[in-house]
ROKOL-77296 format. One record per residue (C-alpha): residue in three letters; x, y, z. Coordinates in steps of 0.02 Angstrom, whole numbers, plus 50000, padded with zeros to 5 digits. Layout:
alaXYZ;...
end
This chain:
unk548265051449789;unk547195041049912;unk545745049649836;unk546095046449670;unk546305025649706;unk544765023749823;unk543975032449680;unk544715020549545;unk544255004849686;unk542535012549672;unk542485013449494;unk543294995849453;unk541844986349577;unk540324997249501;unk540834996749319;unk541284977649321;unk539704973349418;unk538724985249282;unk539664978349135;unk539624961849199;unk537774962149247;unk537174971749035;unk538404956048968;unk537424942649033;unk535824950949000;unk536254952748818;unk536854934348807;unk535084928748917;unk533884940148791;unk534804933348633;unk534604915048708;unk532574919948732;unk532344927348574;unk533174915948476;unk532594897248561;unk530854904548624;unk530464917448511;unk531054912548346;unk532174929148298;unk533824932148326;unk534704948348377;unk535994953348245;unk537024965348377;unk537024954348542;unk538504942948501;unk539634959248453;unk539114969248622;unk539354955648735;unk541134951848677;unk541574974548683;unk540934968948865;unk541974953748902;unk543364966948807;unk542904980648928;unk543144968349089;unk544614961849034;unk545574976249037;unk544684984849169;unk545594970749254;unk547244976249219;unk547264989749351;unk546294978349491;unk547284963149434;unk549084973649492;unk548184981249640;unk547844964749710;unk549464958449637;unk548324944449543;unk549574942249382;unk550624930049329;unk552384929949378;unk553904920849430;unk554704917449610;unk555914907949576;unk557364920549621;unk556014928349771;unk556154912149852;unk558014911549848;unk558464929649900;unk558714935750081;unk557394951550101;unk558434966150027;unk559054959149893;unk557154951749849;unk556594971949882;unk557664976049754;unk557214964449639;unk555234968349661;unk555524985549632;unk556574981849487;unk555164972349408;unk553994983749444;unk554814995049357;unk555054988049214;unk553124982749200;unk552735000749232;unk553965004749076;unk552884988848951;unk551124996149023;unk551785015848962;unk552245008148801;unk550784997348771;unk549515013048832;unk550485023248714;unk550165012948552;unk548405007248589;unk548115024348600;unk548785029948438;unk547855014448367;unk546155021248452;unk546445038348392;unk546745030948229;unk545015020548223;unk544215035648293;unk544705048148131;unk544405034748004;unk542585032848047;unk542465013948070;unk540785006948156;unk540364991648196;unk539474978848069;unk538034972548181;unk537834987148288;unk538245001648206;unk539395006948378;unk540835020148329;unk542485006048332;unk543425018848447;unk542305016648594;unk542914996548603;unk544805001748553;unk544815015148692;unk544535001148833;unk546134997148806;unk547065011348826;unk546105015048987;unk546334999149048;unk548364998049006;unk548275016949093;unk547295011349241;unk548884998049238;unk549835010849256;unk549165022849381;unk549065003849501;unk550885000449473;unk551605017349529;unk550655014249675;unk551504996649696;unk553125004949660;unk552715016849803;unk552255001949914;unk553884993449908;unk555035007649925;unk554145011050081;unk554094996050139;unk555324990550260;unk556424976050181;unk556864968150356;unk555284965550401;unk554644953450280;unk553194962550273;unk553534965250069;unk551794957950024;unk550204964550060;
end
């Protein structure tokens, strides 16, 4: 299992550095063409947003990892330390349940995109290569919050060591 996150660690910094890095060159070259070179590039402004697309939900996994998302304390500040374990994992839990859902459709919608064909209009790029970032990223989700889940059950609750 350790492999398999450093791996996915790995992955998450070289892909969003690489993704990052072909976005802004796309969005520079379009800039030079069009202001200094009088032309405009008909499939820059579609790329760079599958790119932006591509980081966002390569953030899902990294974004849970770090524990970066949005929540609520309000009850975490209240609770003594077992009852706030339980509460964690309960939540947890029930985000691992919306990220199997959500992977589950996106995927069907991807496969979906993928047998009818669709490209896209600038580019020409087969429309399931954009589609399937989401899936990947909502499974990525996934694969991060069984490892929180893991985190907290093995953490010990008196301690009030619960975050990392």
């Amino acid at each position: 299992m350790k492999k398999l996150l450093d791996g996915m660690e790995r992955y998450d910094r070289i892909m969003g550095t690489i993704a990052l890095m072909a976005m802004l060159a796309v969005v520079f070259w379009q800039v030079v063409s069009r202001y200094f070179l009088g032309t405009s590039l008909r499939w820059s402004e579609e790329y760079a947003r599958y790119l932006m697309l591509y980081l966002s939900f390569l953030g899902v996994g990294a974004g849970i990892k770090r524990q970066k998302h949005m929540g609520v304390d309000f009850f975490d500040a209240l609770l003594p330390p077992k009852p706030k374990k339980v509460l964690k994992v309960l939540a947890a839990v029930v985000t691992l349940g919306i990220l199997v859902v959500f992977t589950y459709y996106s995927g069907q919608t991807a496969l979906r995109i993928g047998k009818s064909g669709q490209v896209s209009p600038a580019g020409g790029l087969p429309m399931w290569i954009p589609y399937a970032t989401i899936p990947l990223g909502f499974f990525a989700g996934i694969i991060r919050q069984i490892e929180q889940i893991l985190l907290l059950l093995h953490t010990d609750h008196r301690s009030g060591d619960e975050e990392q």
